[in-house]
C-alpha positions as CSV (number, residue, x, y, z in Angstrom):
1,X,34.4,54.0,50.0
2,X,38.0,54.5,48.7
3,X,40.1,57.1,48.3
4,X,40.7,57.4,44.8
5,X,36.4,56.9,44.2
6,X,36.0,60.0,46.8
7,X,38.7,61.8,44.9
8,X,37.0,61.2,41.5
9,X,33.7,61.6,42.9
10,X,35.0,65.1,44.0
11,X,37.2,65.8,40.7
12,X,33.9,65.1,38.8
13,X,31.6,68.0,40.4
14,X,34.1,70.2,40.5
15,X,33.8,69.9,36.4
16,X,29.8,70.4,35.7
17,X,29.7,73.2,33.6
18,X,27.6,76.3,34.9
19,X,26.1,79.1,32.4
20,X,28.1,81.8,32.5
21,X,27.6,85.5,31.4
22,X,27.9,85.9,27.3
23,X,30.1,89.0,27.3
24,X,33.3,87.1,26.4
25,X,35.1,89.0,29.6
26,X,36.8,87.6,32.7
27,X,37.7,84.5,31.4
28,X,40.6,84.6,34.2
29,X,39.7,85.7,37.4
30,X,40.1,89.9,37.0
31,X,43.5,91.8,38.0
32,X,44.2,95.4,38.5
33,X,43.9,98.3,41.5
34,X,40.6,99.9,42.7
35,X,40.8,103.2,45.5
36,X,38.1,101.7,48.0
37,X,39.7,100.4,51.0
38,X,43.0,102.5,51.3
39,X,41.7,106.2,50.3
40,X,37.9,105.7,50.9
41,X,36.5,108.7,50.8
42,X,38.7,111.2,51.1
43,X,37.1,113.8,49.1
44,X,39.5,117.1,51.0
45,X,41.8,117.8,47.8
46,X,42.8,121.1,49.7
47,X,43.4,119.4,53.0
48,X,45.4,116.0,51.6
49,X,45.9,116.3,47.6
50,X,47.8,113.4,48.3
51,X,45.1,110.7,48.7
52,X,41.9,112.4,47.9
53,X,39.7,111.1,45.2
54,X,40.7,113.0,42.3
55,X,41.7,112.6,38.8
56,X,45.4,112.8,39.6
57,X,45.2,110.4,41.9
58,X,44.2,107.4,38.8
59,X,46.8,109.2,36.8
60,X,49.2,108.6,39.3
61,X,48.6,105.0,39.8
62,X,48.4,104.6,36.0
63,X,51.8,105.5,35.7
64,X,52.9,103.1,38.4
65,X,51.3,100.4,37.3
66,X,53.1,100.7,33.5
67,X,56.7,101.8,35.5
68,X,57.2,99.3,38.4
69,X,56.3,96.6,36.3
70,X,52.5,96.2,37.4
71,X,51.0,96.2,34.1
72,X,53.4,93.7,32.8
73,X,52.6,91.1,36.1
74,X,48.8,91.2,34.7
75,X,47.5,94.2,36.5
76,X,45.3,95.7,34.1
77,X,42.3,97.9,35.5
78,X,42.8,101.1,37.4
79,X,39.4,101.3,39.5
80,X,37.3,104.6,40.4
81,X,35.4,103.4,43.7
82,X,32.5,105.7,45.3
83,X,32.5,109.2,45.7
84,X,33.3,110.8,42.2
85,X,30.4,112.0,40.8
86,X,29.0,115.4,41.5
87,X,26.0,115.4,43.6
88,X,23.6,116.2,40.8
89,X,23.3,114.9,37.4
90,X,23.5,117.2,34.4
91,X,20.4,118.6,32.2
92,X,19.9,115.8,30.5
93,X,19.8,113.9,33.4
94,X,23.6,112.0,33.2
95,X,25.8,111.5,35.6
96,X,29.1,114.1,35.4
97,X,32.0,113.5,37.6
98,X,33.2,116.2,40.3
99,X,34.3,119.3,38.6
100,X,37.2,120.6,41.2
101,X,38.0,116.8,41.3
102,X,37.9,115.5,37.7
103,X,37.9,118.9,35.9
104,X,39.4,116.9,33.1
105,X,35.7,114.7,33.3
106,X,35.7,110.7,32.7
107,X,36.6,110.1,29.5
108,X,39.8,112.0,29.5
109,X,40.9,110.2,32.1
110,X,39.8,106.7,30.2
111,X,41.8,108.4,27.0
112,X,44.9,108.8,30.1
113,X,44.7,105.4,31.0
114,X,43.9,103.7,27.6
115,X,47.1,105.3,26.4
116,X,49.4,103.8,28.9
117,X,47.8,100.3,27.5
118,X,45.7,99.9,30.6
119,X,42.0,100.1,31.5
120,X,39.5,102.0,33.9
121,X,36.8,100.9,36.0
122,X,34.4,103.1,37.5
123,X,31.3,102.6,40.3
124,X,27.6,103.2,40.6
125,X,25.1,102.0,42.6
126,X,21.9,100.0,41.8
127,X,19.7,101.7,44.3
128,X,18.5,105.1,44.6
129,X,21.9,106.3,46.1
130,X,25.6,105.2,46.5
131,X,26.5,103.9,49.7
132,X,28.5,107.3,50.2
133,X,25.4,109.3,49.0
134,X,26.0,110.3,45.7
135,X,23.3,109.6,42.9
136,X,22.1,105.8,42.2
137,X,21.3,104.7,39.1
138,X,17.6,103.6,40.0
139,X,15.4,104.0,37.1
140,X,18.6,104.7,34.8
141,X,20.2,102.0,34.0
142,X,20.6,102.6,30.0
143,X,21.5,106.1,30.3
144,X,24.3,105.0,33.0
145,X,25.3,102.5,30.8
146,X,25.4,104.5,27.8
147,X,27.2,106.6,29.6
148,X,30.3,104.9,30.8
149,X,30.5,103.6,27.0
150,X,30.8,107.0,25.3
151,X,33.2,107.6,28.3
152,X,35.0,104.4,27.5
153,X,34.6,102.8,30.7
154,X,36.1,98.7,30.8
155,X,34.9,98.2,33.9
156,X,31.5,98.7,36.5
157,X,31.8,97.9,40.1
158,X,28.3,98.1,40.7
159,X,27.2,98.2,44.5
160,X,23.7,97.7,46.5
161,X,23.3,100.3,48.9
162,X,20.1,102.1,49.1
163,X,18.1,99.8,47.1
164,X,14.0,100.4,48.6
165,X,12.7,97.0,47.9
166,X,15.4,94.0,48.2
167,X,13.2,92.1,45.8
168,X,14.2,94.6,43.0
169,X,17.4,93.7,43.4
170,X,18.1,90.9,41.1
171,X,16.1,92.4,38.7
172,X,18.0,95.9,39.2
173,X,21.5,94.1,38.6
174,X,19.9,92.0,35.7
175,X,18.2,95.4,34.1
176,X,22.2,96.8,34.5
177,X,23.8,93.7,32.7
178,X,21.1,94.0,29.6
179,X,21.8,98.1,29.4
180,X,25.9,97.2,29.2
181,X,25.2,94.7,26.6
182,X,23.2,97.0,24.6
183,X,25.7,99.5,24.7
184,X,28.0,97.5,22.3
185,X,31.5,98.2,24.6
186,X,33.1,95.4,26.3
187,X,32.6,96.3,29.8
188,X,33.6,93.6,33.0
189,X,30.0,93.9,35.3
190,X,31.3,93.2,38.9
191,X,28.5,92.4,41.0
192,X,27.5,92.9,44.8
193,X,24.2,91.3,44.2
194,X,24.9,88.1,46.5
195,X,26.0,90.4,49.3
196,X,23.1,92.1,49.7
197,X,20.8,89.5,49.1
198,X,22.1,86.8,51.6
199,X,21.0,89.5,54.3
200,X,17.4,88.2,53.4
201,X,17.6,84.8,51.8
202,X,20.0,82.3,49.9
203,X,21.2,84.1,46.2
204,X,20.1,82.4,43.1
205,X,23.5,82.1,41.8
206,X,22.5,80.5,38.2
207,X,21.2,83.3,37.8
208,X,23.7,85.7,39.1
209,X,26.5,84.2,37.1
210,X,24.2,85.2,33.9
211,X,24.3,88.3,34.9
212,X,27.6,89.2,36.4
213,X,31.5,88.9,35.9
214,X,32.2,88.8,39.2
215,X,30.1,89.1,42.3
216,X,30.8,90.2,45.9
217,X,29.3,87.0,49.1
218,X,30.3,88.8,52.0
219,X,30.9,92.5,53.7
220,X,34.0,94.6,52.9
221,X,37.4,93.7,54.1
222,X,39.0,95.8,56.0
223,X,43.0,96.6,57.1
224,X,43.0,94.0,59.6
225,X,43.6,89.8,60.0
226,X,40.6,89.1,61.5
227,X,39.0,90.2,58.6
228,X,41.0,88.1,56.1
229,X,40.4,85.3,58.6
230,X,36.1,86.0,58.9
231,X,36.2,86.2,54.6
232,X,38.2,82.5,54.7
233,X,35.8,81.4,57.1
234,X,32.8,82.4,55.2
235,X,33.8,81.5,52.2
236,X,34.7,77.7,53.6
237,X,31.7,77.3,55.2
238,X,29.9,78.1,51.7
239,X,32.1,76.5,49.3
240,X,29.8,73.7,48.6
241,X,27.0,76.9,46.7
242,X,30.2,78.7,45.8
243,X,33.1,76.8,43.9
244,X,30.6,74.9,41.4
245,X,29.5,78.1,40.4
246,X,32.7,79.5,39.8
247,X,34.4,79.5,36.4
248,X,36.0,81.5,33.0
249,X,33.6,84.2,32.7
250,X,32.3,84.3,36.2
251,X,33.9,84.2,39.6
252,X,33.3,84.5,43.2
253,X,34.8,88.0,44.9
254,X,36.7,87.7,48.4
255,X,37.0,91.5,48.2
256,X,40.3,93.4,47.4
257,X,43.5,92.4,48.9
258,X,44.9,95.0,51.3
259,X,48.5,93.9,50.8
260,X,51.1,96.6,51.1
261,X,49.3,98.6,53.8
262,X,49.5,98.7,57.3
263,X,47.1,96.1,59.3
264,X,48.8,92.9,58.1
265,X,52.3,91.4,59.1
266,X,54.1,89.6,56.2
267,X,53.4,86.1,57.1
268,X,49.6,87.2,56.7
269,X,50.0,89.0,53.5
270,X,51.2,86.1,51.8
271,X,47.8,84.1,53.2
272,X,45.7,86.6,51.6
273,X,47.6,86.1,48.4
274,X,47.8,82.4,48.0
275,X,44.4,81.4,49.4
276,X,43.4,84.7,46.9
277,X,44.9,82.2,44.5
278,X,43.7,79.4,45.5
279,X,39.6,81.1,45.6
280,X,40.6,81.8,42.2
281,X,39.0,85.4,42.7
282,X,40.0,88.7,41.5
283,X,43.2,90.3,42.1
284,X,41.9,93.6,42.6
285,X,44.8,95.7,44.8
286,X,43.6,98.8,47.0
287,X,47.1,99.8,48.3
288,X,49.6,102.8,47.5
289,X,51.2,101.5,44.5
290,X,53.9,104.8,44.8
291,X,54.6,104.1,48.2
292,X,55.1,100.3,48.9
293,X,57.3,98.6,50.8
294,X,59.3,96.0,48.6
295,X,58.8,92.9,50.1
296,X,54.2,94.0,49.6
297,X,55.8,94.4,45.8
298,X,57.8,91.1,45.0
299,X,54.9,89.1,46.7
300,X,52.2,90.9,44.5
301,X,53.7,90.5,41.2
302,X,54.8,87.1,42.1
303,X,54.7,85.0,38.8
304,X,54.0,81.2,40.4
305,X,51.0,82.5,42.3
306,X,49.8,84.7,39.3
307,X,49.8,81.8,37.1
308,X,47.9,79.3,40.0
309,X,44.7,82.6,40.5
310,X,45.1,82.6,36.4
311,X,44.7,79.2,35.3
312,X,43.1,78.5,32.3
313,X,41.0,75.5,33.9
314,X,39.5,78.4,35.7
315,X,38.3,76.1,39.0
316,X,37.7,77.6,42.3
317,X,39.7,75.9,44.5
318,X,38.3,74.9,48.5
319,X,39.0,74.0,52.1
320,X,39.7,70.3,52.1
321,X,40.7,69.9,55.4
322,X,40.4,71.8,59.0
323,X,42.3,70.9,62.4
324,X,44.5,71.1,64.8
325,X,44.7,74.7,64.0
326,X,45.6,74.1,60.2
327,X,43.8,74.5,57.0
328,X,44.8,72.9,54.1
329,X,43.2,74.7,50.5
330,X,43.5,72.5,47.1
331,X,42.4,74.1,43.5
332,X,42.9,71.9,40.7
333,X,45.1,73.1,38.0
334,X,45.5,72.7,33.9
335,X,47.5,69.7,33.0
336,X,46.3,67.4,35.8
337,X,48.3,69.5,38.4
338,X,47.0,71.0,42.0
339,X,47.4,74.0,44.0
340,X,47.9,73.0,47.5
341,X,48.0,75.7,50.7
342,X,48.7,74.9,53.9
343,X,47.5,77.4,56.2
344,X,48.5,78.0,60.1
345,X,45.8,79.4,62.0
346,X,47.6,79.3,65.2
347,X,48.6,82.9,66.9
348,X,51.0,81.9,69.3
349,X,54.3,80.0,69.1
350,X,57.0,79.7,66.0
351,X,57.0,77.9,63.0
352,X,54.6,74.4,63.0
353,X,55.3,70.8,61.2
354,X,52.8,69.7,58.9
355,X,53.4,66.3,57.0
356,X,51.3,66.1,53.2
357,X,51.0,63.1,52.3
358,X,48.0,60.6,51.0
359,X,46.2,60.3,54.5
360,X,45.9,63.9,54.7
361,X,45.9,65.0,51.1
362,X,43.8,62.4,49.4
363,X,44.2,64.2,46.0
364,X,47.8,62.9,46.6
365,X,46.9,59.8,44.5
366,X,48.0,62.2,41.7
367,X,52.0,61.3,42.9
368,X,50.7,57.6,41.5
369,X,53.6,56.5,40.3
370,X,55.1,60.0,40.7
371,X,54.8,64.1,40.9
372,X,56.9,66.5,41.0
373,X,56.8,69.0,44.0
374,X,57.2,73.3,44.1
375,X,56.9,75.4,46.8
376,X,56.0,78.9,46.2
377,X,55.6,80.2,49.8
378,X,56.6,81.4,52.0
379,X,60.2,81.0,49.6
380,X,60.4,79.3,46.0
381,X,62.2,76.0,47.0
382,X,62.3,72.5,44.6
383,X,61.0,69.9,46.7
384,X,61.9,67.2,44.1
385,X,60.3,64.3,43.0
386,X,57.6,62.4,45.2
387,X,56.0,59.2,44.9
388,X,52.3,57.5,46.2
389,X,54.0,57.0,49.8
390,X,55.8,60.1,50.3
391,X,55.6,62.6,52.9
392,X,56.7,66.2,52.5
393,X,57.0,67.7,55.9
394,X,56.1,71.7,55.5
395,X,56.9,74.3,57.8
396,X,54.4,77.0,58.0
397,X,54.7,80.2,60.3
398,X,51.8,80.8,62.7
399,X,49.3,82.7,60.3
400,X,51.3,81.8,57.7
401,X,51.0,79.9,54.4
402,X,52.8,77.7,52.4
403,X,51.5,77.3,49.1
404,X,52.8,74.5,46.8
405,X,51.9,73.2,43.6
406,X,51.8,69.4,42.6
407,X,52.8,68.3,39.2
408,X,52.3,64.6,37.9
409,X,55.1,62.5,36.0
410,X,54.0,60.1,33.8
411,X,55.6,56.6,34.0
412,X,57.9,56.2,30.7
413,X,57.1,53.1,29.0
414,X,60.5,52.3,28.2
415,X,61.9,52.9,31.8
416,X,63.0,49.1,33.4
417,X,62.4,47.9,36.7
């Protein structure tokens, strides 16, 4: 078979349409700043007011976000993870946030954050607990969901934890999706129905992309590169289940990125970013927005890689090629363009050589008669225009990226020979 059948063949799946959830939300991949993975929870407001889960600390970010320019970069969701309810729900059986820690309750702090032109997610679980311990919303799904409406909630990161029957589970996440719905508010449903479920067999993910906005594969990322590295790997060695199901409305979640703390070197934060990108999956930051270094900063509200995780074609992009200790990542972009990442997953040594061109980029065909090249990382840099039989030699750091994006020319009729 040729090339260019095998790259239409490919082009061509990547475009079946899948049934997406109705809600008219996420139609890009989701951007904004959620509490899990940097303050946890830290619920010792006398100990560490600081980073304890407390109103202030959403206020806080809020005001970041509209200040250092976050809000205008895309970010638009400030996100309550676990740990903010009280321990009991009220008379009428509702579930009240913390008093010492939200005195203010819920929908003030919505009011806070829809005033600064932003919007606020918030968490509950589908099982009889949270994963921290507070109260699931087992058997109350519409008065949960009525809730967060009359709070003014935009967002439910809705977890899996403590469900007592894993066969309840689809149904539990599909009871959730109908009780939003009926509510009447526009509210995002992000999912962890597929992480919980792969534990036992392989997700129905038709039916999951009904149901959800976005939806957590695989366990929780943590500060560290061998996590970034286990979530690549897991989501390449699915990719053939996950990227056709994967579009405006619906989207496959890698998990937050963790850039601007402490467990990555630069070279690795910009990875997590452009193959973030590439996966076309939420930007959801869990970081200290009023303490980050500026380098975390420029790279997060990067314009170029904003645009390739927000492109209106809205296709997952996917692992095309794997050796000699590279990766190379493709998504295909509006206007006939691609999204091309070369990762180095070597540990050891400098800077590595790596030649694109149409023997090991076959989606290359696209520079036929000619394309224009951008890099975006690990620098912006012009690479010019290329042609069918060019090859672009790359230089990419050891767990490094360089992310690039290929633009067609077409030929001008009235150009000569």
């Amino acid at each position: 078979m040729s090339v260019s059948n095998i790259v239409l063949i490919w082009l061509v799946s990547l475009l079946v349409p899948a049934s997406a959830l109705d809600n008219g939300l996420a139609i890009t991949p989701t951007m904004g700043w959620l509490h899990w993975e940097r303050f946890m929870c830290n619920t010792d407001c006398d100990a560490d007011p600081q980073n304890c889960i407390r109103e202030e600390l959403f206020m806080e970010m809020a005001d970041v976000m509209v200040k250092e320019g976050w809000k205008d970069a895309g970010y638009e969701f400030v996100c309550i993870d676990d740990c903010w309810p009280s321990h009991e729900r009220d008379a009428q059986g509702r579930l009240q946030a913390d008093p010492k820690r939200f005195p203010s309750g819920i929908k003030k702090l919505a009011d806070y954050v829809h005033a600064k032109g932003l919007k606020l997610g918030i968490y509950a679980d589908v099982g009889t607990r949270t994963c921290a311990g507070y109260p699931g919303t087992l058997g109350y799904y519409d008065i949960d969901a009525k809730t967060f409406a009359d709070w003014g909630v935009d967002l439910l990161k809705f977890d899996g934890c403590f469900m007592p029957d894993w066969h309840q589970l689809g149904e539990g996440y599909m009871n959730m999706s109908r009780a939003l719905n009926q509510t009447g508010r526009s509210i995002v449903y992000s999912c962890e129905w597929p992480l919980y479920e792969w534990q036992h067999q392989q997700p129905d993910y038709e039916a999951i992309r009904k149901t959800c906005n976005h939806w957590r594969n695989y366990g929780d990322v943590y500060d560290q590169w061998t996590s970034v590295k286990s979530i690549l790997d897991w989501t390449a060695d699915h990719q053939k289940i996950l990227v056709p199901v994967a579009g405006p409305g619906g989207w496959n979640d890698p998990d937050m990125l963790i850039i601007g703390n402490f467990g990555l070197s630069h070279d690795q934060q910009q990875t997590q970013m452009a193959l973030w990108a590439i996966m076309a999956a939420p930007l959801l930051m869990s970081n200290d927005l009023r303490n980050i270094c500026p380098k975390a900063k420029e790279l997060l509200q990067n314009k170029q890689i904003i645009a390739i995780n927000q492109d209106p074609l809205g296709k997952q992009g996917h692992r095309t090629l794997k050796g000699d200790s590279f990766e190379v990542w493709e998504r295909p972009l509006s206007g006939n363009r691609l999204a091309v990442a070369v990762m180095n997953r070597q540990e050891i040594g400098g800077p590595r050589r790596f030649i694109i061109s149409v023997a090991t980029l076959p989606s290359w065909q696209l520079c036929d008669p000619k394309c224009n090249v951008t890099q975006i990382l690990p620098v912006y840099q012009e690479m010019g225009v290329q042609n069918l039989f060019s090859e672009v030699m790359v230089q990419v750091n050891p767990t490094g990226t360089t992310l690039l994006t290929v633009s067609p020319i077409k030929s001008n009729p009235h150009d000569t020979l």
